[in-house]
N, CA, C and O of each residue as an XYZ file, in Angstrom:
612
protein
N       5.468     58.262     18.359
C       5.229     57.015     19.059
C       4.251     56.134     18.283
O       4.240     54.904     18.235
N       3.429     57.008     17.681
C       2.269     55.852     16.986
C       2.832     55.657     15.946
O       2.381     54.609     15.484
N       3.744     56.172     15.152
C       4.802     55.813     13.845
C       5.224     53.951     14.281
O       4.880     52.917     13.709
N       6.047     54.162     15.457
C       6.396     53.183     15.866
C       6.175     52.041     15.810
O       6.726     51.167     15.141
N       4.940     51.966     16.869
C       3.880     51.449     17.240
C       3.295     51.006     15.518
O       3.483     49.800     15.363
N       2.814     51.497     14.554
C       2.404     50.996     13.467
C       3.601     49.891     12.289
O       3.425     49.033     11.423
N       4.737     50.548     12.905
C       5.934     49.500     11.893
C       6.268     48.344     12.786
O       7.005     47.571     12.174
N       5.990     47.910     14.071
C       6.085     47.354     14.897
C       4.915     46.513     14.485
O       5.213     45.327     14.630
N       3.759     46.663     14.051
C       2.413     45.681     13.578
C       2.645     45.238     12.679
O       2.300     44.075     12.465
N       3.383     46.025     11.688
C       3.205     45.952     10.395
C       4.534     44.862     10.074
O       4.370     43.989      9.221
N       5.692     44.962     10.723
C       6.760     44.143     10.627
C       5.878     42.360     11.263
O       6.076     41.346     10.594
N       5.142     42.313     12.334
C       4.756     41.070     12.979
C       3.991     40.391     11.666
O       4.189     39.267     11.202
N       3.068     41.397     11.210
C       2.203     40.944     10.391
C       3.220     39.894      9.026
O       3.053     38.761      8.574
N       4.167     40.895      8.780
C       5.020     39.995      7.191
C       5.597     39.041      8.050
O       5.620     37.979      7.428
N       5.985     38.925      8.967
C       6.591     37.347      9.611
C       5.644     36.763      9.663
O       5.875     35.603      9.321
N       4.600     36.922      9.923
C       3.155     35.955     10.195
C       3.061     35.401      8.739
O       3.189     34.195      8.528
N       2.863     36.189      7.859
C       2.535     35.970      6.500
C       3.987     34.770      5.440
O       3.895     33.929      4.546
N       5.191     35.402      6.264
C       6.011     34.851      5.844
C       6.261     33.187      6.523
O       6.912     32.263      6.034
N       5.427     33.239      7.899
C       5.808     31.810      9.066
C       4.060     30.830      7.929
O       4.116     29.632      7.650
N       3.129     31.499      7.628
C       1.929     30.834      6.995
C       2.380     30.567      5.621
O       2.046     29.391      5.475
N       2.970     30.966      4.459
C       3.405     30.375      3.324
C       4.529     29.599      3.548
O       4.774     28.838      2.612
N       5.278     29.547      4.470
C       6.467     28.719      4.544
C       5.554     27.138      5.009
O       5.646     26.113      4.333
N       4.615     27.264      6.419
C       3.917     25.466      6.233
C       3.268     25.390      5.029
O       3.685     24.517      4.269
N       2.108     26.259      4.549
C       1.606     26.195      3.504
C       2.916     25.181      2.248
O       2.721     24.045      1.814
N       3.812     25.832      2.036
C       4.698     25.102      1.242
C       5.024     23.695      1.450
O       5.021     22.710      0.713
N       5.318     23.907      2.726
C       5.729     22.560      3.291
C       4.743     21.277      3.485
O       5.025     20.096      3.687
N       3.376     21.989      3.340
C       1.902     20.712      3.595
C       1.735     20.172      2.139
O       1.434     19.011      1.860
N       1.995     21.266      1.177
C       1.721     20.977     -0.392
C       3.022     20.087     -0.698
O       2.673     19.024     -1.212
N       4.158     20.168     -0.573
C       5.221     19.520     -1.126
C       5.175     19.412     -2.468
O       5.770     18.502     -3.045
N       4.385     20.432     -3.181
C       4.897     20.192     -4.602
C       4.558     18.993     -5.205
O       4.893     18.895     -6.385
N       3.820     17.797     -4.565
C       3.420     16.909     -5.227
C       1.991     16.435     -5.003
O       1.385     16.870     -4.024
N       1.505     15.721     -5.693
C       0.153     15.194     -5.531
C      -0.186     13.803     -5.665
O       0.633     13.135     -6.296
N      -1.379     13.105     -5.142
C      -0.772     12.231     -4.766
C      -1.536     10.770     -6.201
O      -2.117      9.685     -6.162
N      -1.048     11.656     -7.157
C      -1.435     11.070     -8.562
C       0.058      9.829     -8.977
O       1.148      9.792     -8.406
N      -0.334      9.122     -9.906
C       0.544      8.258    -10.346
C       1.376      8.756    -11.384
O       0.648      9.331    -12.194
N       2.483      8.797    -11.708
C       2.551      9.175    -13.259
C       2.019      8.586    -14.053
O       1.533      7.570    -13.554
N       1.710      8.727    -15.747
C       1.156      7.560    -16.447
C       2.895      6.940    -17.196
O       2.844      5.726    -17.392
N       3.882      7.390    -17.480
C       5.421      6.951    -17.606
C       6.372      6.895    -16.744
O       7.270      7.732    -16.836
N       6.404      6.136    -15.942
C       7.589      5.438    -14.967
C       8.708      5.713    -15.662
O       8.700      5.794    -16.891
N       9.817      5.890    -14.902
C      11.241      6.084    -15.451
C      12.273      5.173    -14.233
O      12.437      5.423    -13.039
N      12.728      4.297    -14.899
C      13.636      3.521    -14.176
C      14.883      3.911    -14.516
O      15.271      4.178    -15.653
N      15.698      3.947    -13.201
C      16.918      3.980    -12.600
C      18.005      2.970    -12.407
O      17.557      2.102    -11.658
N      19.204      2.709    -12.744
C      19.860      1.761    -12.258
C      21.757      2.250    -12.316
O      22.507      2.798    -13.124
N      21.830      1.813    -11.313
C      23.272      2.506    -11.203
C      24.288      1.470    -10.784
O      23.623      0.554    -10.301
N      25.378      1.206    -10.737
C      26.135      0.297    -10.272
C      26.166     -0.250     -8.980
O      25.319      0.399     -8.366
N      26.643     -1.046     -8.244
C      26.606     -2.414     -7.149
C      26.906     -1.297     -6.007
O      26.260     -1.359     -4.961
N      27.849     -0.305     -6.185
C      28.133     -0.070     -4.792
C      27.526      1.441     -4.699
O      27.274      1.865     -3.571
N      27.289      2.239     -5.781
C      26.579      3.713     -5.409
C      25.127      3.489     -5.066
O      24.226      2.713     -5.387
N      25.276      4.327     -4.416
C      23.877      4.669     -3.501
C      22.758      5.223     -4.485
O      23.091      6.290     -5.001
N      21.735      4.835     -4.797
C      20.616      5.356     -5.708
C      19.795      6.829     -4.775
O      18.794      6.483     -4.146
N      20.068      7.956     -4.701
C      19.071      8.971     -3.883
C      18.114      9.427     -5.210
O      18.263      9.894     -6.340
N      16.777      8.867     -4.089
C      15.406      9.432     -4.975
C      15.201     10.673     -3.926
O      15.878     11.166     -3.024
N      13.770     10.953     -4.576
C      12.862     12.040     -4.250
C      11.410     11.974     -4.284
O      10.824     10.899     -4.414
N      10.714     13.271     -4.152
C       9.534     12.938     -4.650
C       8.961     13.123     -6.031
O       7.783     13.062     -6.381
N       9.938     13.337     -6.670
C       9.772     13.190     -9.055
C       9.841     11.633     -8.631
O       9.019     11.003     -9.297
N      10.379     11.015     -7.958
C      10.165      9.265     -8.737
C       9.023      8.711     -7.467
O       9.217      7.636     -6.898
N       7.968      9.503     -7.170
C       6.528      8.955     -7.017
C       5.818      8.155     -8.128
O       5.621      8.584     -9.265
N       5.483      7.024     -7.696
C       4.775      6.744     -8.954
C       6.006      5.197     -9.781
O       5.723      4.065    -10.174
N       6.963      5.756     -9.733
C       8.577      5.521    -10.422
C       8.908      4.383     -9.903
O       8.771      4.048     -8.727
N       9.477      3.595    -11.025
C      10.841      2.009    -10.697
C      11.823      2.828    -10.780
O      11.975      3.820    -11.493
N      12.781      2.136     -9.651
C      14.218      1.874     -9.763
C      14.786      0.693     -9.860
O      14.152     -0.173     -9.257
N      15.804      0.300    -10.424
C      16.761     -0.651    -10.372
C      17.806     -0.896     -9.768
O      18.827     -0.293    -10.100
N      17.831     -1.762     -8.811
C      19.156     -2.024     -7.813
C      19.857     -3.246     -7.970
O      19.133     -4.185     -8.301
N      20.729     -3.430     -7.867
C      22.062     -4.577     -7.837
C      21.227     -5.187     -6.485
O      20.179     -4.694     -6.070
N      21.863     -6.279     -5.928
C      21.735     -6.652     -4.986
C      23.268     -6.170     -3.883
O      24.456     -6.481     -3.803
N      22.746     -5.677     -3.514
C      24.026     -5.009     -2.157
C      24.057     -3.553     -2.134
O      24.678     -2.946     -1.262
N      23.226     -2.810     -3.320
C      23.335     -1.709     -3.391
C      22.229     -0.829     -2.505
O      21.110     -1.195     -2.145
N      22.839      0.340     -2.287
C      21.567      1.323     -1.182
C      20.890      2.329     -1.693
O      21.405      3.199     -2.394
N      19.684      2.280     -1.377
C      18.820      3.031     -1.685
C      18.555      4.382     -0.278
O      18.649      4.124      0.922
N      18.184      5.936     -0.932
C      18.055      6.349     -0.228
C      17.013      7.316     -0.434
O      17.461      8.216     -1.144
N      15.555      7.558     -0.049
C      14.220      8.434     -0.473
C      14.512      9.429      0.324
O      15.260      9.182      1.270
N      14.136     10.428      0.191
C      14.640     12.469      0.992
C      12.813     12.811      0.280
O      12.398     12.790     -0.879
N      12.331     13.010      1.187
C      11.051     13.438      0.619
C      10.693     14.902      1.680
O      10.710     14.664      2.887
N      10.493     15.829      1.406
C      10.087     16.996      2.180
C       9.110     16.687      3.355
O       8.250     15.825      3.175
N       9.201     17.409      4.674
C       8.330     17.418      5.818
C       8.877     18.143      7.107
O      10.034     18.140      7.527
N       7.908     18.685      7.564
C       7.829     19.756      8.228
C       7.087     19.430      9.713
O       5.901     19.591     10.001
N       8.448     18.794     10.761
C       8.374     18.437     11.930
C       7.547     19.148     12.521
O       6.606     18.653     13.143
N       7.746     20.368     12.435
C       6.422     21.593     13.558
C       5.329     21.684     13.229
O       4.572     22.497     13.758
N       4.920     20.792     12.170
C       2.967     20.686     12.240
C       2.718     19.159     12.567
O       1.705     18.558     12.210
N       3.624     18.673     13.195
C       3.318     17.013     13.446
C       2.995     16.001     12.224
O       2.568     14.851     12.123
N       3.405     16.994     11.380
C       3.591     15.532      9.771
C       4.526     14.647     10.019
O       5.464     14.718     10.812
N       4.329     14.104      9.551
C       5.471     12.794      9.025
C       5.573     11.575      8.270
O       4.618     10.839      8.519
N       6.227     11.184      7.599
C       5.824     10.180      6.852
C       5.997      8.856      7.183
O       6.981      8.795      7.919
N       5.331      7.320      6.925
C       5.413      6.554      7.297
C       5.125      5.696      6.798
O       4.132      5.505      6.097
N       6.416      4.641      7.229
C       6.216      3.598      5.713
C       4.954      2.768      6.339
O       4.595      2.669      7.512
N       4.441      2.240      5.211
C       3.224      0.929      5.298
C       3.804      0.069      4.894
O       4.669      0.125      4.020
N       3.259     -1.274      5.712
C       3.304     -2.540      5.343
C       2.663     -2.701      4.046
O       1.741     -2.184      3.415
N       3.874     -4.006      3.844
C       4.087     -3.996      2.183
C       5.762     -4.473      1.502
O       6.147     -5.387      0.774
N       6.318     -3.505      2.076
C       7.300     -3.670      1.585
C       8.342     -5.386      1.582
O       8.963     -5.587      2.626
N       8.463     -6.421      0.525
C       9.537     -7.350      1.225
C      10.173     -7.671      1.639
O      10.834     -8.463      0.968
N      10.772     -7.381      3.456
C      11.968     -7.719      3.987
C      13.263     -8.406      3.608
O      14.394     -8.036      3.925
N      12.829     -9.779      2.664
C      13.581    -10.493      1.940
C      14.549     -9.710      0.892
O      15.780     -9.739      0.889
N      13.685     -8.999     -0.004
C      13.909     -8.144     -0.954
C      15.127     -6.646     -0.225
O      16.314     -6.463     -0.496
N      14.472     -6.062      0.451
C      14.753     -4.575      1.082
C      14.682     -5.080      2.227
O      14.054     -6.009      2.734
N      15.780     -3.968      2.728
C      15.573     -3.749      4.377
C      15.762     -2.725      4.553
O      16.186     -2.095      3.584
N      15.597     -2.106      5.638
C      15.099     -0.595      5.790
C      16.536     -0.357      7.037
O      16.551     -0.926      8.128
N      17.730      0.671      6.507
C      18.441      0.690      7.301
C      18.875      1.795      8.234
O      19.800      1.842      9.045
N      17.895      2.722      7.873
C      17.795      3.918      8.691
C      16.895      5.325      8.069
O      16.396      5.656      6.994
N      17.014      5.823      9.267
C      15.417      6.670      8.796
C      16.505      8.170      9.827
O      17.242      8.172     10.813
N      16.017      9.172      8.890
C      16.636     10.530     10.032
C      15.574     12.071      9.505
O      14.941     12.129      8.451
N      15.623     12.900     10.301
C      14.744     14.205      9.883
C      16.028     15.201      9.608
O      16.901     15.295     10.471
N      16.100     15.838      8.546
C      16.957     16.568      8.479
C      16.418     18.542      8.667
O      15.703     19.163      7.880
N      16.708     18.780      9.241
C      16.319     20.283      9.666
C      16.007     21.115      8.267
O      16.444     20.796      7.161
N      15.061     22.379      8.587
C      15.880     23.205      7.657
C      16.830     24.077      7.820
O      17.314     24.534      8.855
N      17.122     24.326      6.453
C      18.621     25.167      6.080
C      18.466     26.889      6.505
O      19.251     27.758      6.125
N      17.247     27.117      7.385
C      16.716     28.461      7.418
C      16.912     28.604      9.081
O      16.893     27.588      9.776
N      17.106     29.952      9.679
C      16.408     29.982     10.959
C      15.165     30.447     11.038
O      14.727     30.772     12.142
N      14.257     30.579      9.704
C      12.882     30.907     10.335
C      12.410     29.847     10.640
O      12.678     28.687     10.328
N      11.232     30.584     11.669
C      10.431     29.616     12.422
C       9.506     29.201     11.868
O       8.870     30.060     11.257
N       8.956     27.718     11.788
C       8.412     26.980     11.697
C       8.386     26.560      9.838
O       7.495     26.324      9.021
N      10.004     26.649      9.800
C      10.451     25.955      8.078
C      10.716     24.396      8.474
O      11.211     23.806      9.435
N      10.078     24.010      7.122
C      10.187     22.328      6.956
C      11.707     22.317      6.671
O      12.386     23.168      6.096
N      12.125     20.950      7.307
C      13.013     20.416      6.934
C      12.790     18.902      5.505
O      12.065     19.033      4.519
N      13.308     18.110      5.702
C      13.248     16.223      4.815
C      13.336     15.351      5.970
O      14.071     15.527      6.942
N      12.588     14.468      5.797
C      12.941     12.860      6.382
C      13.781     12.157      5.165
O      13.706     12.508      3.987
N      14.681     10.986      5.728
C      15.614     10.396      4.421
C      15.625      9.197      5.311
O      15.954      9.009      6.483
N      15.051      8.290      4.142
C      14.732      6.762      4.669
C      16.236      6.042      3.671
O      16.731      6.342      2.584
N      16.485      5.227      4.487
C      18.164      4.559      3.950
C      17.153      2.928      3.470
O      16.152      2.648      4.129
N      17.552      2.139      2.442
C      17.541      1.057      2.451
C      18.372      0.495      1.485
O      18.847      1.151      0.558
N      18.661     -1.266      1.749
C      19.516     -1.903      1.112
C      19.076     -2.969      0.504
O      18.420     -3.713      1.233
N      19.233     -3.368     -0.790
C      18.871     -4.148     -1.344
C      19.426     -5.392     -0.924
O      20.639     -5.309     -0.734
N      18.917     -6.555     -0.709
C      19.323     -7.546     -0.036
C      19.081     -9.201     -0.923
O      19.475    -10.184     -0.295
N      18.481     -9.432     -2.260
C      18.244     -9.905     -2.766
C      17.632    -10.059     -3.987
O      17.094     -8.957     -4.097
N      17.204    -10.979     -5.477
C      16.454    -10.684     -6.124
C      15.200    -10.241     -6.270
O      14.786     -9.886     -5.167
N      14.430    -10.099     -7.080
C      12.989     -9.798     -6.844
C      12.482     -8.306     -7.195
O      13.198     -7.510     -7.803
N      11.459     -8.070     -6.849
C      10.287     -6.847     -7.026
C       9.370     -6.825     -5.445
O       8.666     -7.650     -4.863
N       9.744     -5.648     -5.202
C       8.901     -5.101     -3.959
C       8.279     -3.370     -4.085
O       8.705     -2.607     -4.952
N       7.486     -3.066     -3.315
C       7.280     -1.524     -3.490
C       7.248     -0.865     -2.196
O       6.652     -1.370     -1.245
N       7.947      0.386     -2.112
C       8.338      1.222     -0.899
C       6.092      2.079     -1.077
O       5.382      2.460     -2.008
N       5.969      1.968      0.177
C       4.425      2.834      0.266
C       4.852      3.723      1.550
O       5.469      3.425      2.573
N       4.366      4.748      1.161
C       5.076      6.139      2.573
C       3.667      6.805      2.539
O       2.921      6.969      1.573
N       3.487      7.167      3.927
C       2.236      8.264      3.770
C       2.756      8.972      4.506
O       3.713      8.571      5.170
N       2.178     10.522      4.634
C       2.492     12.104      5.132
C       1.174     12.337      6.038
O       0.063     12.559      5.555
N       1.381     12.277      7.053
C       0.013     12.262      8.117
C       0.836     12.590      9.217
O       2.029     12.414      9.464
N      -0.745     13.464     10.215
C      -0.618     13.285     11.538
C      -0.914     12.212     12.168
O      -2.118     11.956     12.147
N      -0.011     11.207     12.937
C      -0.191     10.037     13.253
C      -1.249      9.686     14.200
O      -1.922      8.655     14.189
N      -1.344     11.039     15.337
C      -2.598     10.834     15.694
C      -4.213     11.357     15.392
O      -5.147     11.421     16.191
N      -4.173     11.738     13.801
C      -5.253     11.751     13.458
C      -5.786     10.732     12.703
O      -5.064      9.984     12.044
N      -7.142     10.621     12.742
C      -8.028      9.266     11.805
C      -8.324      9.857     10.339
O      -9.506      9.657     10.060
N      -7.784     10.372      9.540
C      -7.885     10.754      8.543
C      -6.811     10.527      7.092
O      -5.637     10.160      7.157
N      -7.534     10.836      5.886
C      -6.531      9.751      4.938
C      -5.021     10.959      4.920
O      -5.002     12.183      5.052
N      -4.232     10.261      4.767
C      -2.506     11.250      4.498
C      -3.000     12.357      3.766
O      -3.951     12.155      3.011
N      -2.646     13.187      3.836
C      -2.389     14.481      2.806
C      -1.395     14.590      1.433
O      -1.504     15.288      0.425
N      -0.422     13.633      1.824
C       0.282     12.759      0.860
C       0.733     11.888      0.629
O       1.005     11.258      1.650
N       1.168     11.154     -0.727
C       1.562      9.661     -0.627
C       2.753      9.395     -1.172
O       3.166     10.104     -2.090
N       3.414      8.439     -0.738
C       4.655      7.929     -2.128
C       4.694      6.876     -2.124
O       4.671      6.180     -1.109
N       4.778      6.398     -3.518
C       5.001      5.203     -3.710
C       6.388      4.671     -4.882
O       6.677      5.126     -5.989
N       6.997      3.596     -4.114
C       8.198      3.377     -5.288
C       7.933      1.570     -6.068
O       7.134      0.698     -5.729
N       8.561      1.572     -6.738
C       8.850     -0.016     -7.267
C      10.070      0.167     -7.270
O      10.697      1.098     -7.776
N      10.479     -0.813     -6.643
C      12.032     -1.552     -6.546
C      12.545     -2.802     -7.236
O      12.616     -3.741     -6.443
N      12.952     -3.122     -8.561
C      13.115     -4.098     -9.165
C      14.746     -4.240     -8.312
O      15.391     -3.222     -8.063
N      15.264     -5.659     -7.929
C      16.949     -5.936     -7.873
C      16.758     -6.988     -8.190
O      15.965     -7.880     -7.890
N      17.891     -6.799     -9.120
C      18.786     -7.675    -10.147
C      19.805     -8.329     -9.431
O      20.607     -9.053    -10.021
């Protein structure tokens, strides 16, 4: 019985360990919230969709005018993160045409899923996408940042 009883602790314990490196992963995202010092611009034709990430932090892209843009940046609904764009961006320029949380691909508990912000280029010009990774109701600076430049042509 105490055999039991000890693989029964010992199993809770590696899910614990395994449920704490999985947010741990998900709070770090692998990025920081540094600039690159070499930008790498993007540009793809009028009607494909440009999907970034968080490698083009920091990063220009190049858009047609009519073409869509789409950012997938990691976050993890069950610690109340989330990211959120700041004012800034030019309406004229971009418009922002949808925003969704995509789950994760796991059934363990408490794995991050992505948020994926949709936008469309709507005119000439230069604007910049600014996203922060915060609890919305805390007073404290994001834990992470993104930032894009959007040149359309």
């Amino acid at each position: 019985m105490k055999k039991g009883r000890a693989f029964a602790i010992l199993g809770l314990v590696v899910v614990a360990g395994m449920v704490a490196a999985s947010i741990a992963g998900a709070l770090s995202g692998g990025s920081t919230n540094t600039t690159p010092t070499n930008p790498v611009t993007t540009q793809a034709p009028n009607s494909t969709q440009v999907a970034v990430g968080s490698s083009f932090n920091g990063k220009t892209v190049q858009l047609n005018v009519g073409q869509p843009l789409e950012i997938t940046l990691d976050s993890n609904a069950t610690t109340g993160f989330k990211w959120t764009l700041l004012d800034g961006t030019d309406p004229a320029i971009l418009e922002q045409t949808g925003q969704s949380y995509i789950g994760p691909k796991t059934d363990l508990v408490g794995a991050g899923g992505q948020e994926s912000w949709d936008f469309k280029a709507l005119a000439k010009g230069q604007t910049t996408i600014s996203m922060s990774y915060a609890r919305p109701w805390e007073s404290v600076p994001p834990v992470q940042t993104f930032t894009l430049t959007v040149n359309v042509q």
